[in-house]
Gaussian input, Z-matrix of N, CA and C with variables (Angstrom, degrees):
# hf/3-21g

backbone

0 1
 N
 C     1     B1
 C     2     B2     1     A1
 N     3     B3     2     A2     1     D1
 C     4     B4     3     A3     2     D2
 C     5     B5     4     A4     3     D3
 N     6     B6     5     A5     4     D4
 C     7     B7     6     A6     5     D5
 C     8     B8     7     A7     6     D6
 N     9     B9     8     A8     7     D7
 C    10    B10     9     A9     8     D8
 C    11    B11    10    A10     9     D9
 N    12    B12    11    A11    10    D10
 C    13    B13    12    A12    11    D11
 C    14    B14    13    A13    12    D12
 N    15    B15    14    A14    13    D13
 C    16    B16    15    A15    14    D14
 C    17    B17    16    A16    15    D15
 N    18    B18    17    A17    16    D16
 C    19    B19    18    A18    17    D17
 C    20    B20    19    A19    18    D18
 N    21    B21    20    A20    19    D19
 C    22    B22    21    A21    20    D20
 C    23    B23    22    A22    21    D21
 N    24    B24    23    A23    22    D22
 C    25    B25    24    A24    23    D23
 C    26    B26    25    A25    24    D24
 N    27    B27    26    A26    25    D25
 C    28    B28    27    A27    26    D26
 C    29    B29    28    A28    27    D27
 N    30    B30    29    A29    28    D28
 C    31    B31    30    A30    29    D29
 C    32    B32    31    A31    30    D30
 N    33    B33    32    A32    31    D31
 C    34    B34    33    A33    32    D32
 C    35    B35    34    A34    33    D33
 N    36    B36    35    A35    34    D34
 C    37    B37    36    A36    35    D35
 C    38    B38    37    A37    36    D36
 N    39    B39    38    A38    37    D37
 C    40    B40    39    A39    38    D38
 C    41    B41    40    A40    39    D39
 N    42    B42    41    A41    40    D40
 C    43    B43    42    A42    41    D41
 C    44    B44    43    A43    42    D42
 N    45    B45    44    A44    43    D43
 C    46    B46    45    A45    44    D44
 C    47    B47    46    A46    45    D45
 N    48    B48    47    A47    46    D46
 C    49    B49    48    A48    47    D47
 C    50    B50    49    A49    48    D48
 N    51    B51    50    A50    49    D49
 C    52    B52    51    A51    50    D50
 C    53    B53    52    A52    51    D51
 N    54    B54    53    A53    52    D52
 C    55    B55    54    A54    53    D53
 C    56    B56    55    A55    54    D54
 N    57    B57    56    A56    55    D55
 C    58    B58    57    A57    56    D56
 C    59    B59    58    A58    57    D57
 N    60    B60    59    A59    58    D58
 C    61    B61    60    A60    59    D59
 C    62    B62    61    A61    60    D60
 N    63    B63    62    A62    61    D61
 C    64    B64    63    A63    62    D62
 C    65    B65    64    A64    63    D63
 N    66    B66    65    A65    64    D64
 C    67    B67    66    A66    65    D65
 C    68    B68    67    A67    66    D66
 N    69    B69    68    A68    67    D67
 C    70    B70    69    A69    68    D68
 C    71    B71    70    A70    69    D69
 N    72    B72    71    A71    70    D70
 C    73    B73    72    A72    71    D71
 C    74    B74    73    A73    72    D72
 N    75    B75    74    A74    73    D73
 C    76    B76    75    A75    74    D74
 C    77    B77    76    A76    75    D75
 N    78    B78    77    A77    76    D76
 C    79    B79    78    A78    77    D77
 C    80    B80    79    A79    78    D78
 N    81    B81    80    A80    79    D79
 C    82    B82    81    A81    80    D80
 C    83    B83    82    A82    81    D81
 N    84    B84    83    A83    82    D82
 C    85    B85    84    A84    83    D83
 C    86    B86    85    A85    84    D84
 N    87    B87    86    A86    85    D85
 C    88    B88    87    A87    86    D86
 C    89    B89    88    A88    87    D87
 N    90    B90    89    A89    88    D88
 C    91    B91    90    A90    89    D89
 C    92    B92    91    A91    90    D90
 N    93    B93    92    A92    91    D91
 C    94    B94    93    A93    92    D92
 C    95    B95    94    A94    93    D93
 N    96    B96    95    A95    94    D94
 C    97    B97    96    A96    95    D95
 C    98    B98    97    A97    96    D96
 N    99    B99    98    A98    97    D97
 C   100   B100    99    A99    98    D98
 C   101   B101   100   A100    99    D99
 N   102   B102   101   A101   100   D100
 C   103   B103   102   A102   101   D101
 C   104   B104   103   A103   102   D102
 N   105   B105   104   A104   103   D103
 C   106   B106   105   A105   104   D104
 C   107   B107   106   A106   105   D105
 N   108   B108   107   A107   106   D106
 C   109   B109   108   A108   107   D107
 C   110   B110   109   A109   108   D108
 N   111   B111   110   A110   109   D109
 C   112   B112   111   A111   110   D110
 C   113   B113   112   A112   111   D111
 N   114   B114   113   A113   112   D112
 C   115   B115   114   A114   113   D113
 C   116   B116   115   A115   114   D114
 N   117   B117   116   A116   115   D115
 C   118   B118   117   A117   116   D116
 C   119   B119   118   A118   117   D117
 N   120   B120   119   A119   118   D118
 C   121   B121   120   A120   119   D119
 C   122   B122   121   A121   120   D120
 N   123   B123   122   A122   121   D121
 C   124   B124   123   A123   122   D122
 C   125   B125   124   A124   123   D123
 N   126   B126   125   A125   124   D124
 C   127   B127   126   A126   125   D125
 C   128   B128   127   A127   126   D126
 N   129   B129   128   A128   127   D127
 C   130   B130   129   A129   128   D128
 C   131   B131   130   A130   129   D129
 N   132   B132   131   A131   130   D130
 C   133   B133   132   A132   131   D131
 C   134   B134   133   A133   132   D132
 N   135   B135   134   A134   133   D133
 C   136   B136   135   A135   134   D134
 C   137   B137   136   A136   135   D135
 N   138   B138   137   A137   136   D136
 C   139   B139   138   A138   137   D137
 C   140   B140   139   A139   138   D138
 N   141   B141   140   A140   139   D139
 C   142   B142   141   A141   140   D140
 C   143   B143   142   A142   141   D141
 N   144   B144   143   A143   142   D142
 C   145   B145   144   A144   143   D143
 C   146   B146   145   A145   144   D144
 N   147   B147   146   A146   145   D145
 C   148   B148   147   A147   146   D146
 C   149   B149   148   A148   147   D147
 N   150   B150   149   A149   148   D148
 C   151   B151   150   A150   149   D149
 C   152   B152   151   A151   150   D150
 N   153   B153   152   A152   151   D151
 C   154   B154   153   A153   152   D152
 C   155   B155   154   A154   153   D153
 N   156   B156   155   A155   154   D154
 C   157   B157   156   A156   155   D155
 C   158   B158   157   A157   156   D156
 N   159   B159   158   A158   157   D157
 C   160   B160   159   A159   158   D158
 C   161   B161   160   A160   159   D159
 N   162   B162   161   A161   160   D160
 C   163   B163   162   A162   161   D161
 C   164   B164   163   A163   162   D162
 N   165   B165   164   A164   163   D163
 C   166   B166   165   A165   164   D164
 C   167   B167   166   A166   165   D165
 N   168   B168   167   A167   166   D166
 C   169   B169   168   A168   167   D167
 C   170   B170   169   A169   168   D168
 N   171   B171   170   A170   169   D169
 C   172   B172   171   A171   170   D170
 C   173   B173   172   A172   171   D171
 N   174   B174   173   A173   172   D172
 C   175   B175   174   A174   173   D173
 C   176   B176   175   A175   174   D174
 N   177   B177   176   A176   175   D175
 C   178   B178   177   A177   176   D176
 C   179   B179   178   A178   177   D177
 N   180   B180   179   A179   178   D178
 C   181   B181   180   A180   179   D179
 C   182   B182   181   A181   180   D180

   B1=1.4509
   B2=1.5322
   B3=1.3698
   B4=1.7156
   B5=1.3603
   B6=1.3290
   B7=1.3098
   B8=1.4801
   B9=1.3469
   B10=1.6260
   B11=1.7893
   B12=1.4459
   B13=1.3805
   B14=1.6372
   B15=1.9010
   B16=1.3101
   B17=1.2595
   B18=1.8054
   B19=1.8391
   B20=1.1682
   B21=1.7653
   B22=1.5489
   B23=1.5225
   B24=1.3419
   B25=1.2352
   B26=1.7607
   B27=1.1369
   B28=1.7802
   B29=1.5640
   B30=1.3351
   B31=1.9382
   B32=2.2670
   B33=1.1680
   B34=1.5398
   B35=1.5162
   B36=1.1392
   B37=1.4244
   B38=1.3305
   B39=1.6410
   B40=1.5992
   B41=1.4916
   B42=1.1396
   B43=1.3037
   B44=1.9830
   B45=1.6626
   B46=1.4250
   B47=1.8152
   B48=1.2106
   B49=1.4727
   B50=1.0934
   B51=1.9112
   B52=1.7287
   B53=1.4846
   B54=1.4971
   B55=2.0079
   B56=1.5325
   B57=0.9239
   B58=2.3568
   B59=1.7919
   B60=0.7714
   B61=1.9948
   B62=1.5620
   B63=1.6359
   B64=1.8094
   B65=2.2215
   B66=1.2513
   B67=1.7365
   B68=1.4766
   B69=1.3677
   B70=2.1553
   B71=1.0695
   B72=1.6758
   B73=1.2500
   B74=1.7677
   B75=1.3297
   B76=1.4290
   B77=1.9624
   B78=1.1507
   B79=0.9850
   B80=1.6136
   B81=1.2425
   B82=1.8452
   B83=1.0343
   B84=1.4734
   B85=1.1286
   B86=1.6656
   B87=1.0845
   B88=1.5915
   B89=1.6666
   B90=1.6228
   B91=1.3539
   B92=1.6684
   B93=1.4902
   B94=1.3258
   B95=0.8231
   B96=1.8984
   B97=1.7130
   B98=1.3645
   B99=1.3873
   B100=1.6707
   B101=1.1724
   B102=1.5026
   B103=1.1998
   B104=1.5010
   B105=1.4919
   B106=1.4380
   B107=1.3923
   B108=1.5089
   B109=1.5251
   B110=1.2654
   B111=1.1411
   B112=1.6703
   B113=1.7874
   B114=1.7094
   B115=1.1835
   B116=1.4752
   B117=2.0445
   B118=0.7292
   B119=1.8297
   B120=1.3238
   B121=1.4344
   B122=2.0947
   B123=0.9099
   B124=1.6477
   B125=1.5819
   B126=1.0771
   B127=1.5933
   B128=1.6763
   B129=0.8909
   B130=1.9539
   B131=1.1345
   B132=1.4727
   B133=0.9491
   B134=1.7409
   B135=1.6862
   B136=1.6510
   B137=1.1732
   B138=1.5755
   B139=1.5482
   B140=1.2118
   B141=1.4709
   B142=1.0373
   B143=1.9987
   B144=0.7561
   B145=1.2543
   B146=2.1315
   B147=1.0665
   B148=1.9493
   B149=1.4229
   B150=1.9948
   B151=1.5901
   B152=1.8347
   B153=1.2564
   B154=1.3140
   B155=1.6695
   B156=1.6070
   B157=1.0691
   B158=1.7247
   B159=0.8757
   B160=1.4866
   B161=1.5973
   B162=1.4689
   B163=1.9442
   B164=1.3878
   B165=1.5926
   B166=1.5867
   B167=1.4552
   B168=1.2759
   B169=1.1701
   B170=1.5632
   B171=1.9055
   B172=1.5842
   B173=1.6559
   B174=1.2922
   B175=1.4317
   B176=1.6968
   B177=1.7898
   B178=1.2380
   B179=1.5985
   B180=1.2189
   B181=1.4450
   B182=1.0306
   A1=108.83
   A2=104.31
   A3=95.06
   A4=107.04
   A5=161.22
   A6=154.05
   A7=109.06
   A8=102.65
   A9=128.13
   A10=96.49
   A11=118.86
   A12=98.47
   A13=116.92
   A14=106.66
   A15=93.02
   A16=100.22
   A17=111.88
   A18=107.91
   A19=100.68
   A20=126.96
   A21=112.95
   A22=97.62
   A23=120.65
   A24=141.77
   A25=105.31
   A26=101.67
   A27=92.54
   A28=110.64
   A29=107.09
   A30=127.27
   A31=79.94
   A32=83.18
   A33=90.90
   A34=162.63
   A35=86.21
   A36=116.04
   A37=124.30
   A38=113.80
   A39=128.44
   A40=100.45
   A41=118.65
   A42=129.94
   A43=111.27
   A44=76.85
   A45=98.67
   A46=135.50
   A47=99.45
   A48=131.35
   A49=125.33
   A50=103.75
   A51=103.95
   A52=135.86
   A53=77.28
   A54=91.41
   A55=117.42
   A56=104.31
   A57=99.70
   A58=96.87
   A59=106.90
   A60=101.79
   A61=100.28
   A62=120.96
   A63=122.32
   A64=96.27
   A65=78.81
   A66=94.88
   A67=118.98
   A68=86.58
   A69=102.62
   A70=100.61
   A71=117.43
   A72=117.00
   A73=112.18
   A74=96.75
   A75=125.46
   A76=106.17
   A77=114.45
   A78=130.05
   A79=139.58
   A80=91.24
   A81=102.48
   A82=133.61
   A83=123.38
   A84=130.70
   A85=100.38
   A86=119.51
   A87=111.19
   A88=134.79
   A89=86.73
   A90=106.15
   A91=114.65
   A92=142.28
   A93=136.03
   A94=121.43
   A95=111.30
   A96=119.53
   A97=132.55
   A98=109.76
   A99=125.86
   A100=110.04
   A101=135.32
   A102=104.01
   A103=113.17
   A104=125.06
   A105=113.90
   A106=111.60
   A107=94.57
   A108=108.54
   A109=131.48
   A110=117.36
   A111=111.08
   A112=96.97
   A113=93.60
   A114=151.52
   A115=91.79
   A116=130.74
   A117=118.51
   A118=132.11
   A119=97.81
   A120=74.69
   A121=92.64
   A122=118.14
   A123=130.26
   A124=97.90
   A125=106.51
   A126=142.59
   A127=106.54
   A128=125.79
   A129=147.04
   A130=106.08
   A131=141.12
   A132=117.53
   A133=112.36
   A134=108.61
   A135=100.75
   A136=99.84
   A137=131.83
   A138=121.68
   A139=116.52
   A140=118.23
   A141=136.76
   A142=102.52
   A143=92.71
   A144=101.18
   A145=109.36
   A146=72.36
   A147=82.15
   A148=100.17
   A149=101.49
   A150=119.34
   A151=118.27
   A152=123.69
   A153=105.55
   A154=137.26
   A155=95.72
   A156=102.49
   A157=118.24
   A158=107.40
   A159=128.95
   A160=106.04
   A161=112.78
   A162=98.81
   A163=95.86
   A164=135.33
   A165=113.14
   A166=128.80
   A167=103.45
   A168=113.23
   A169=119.21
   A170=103.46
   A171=93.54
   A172=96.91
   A173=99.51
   A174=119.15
   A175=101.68
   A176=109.70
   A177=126.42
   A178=103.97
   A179=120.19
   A180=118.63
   A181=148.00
   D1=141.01
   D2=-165.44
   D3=-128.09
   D4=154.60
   D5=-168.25
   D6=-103.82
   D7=127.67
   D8=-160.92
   D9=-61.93
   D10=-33.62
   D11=-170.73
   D12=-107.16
   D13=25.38
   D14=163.62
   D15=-123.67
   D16=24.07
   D17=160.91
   D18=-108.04
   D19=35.84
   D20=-176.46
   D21=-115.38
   D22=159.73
   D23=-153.62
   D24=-75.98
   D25=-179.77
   D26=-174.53
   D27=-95.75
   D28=-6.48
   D29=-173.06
   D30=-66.82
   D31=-75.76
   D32=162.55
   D33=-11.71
   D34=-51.54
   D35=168.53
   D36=-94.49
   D37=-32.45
   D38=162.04
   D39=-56.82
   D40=-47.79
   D41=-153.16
   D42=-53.68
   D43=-67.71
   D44=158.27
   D45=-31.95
   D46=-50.21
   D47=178.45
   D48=-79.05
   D49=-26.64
   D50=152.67
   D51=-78.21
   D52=-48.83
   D53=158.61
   D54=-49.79
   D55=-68.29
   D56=162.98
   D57=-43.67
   D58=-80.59
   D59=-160.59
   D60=-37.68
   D61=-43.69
   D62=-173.29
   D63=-56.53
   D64=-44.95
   D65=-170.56
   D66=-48.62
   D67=-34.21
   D68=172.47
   D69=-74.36
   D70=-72.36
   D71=-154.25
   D72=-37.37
   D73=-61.04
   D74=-174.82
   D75=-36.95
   D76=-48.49
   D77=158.68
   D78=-48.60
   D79=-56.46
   D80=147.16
   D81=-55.00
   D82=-52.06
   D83=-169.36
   D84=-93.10
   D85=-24.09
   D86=150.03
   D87=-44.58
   D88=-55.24
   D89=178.49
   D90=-76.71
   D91=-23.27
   D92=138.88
   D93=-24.86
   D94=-81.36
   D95=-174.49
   D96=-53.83
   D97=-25.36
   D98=171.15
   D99=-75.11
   D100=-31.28
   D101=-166.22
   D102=-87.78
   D103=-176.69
   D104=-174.56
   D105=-93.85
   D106=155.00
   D107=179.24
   D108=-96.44
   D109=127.12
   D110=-168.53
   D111=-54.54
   D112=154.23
   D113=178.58
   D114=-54.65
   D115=-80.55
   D116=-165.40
   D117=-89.90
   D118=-174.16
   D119=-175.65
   D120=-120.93
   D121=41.81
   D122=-173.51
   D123=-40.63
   D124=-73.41
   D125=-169.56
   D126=-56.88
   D127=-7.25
   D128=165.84
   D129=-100.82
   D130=-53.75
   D131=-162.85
   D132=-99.21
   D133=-2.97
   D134=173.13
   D135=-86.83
   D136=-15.74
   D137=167.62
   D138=-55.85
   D139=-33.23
   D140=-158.26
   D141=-81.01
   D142=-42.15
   D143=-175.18
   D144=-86.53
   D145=-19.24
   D146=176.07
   D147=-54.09
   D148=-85.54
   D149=164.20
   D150=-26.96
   D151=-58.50
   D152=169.04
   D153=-43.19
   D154=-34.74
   D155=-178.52
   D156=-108.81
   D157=39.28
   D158=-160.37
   D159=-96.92
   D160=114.66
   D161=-179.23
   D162=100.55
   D163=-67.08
   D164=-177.83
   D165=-73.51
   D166=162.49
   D167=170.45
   D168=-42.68
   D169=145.57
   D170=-178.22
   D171=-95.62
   D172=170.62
   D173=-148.45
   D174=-118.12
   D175=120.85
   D176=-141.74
   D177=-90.67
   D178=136.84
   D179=176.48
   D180=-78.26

């Protein structure tokens, strides 16, 4: 007895292997957007302040 999907063609088997990879993605990017988002925004505004200050001179104490 021999198993049907390692006598199937390679059209086939890609096929398979995209549908699993769509199946992850889909999953991931499910699982990102659902979960919750912090409250603050800390982490925005020291970026924010990174980029502003980005290129000048640092500032002496």
């Amino acid at each position: 007895m021999s198993n049907s999907f390692h006598n199937a063609d390679k059209g086939t088997h890609r096929r398979v292997m995209l549908v699993g990879l769509m199946f992850c993605a889909a999953f991931v990017a499910f699982s990102f957007f659902a979960r919750e988002q912090p409250e603050n925004n800390y982490v925005l505004q020291k970026a924010d302040r990174l980029v502003q200050t980005a290129g000048s001179p640092p500032l002496a104490n």
